[in-house]
C-alpha positions, -999 to 999 in steps of 0.1 A, spaced: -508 529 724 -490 534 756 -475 499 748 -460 507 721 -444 542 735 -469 567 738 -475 589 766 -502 604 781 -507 641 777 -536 652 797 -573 653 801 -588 681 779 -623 690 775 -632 683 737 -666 694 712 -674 666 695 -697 652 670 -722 626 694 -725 589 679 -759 582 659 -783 575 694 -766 590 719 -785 616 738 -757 628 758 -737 662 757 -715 674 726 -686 680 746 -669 661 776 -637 660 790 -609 633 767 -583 615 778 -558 630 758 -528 602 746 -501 611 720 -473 594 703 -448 603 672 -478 598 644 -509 604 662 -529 623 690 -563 599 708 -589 619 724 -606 591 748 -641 613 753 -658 604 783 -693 603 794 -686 612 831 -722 599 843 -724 566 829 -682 561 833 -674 550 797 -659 558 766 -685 571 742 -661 582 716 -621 587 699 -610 615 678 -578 612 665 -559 630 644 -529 620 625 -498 647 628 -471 624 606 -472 600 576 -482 572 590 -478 545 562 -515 540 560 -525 525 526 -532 552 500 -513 576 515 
């Protein structure tokens, strides 16, 4: 994303439904990245350093099929 002109907007501390398995928390801070069409949460499981989940939520028309 930041490749193709998007800019990073902060880190933000996001509630989120926890991938099927996962016994971590429901909320962790995100990586927040946004561009014209679109704003990524990265949410990050500070303890084990990784991505455990996006969110992202669409805030143009996009041209995705069907739309």
């Amino acid at each position: 994303m930041i490749r193709e002109g998007a800019t990073i907007a902060g880190v933000v501390y996001s509630c989120h439904p926890t991938p099927e398995g996962y016994a971590g928390p429901g909320c962790a801070p995100a990586l927040r990245i946004q561009s014209e069409d679109r704003t990524v949460d990265f949410l990050v499981d500070e303890e084990k350093g990784i991505v455990v989940e996006t969110v992202t939520e669409i805030t143009s028309n996009s041209g995705f099929p069907g739309e």
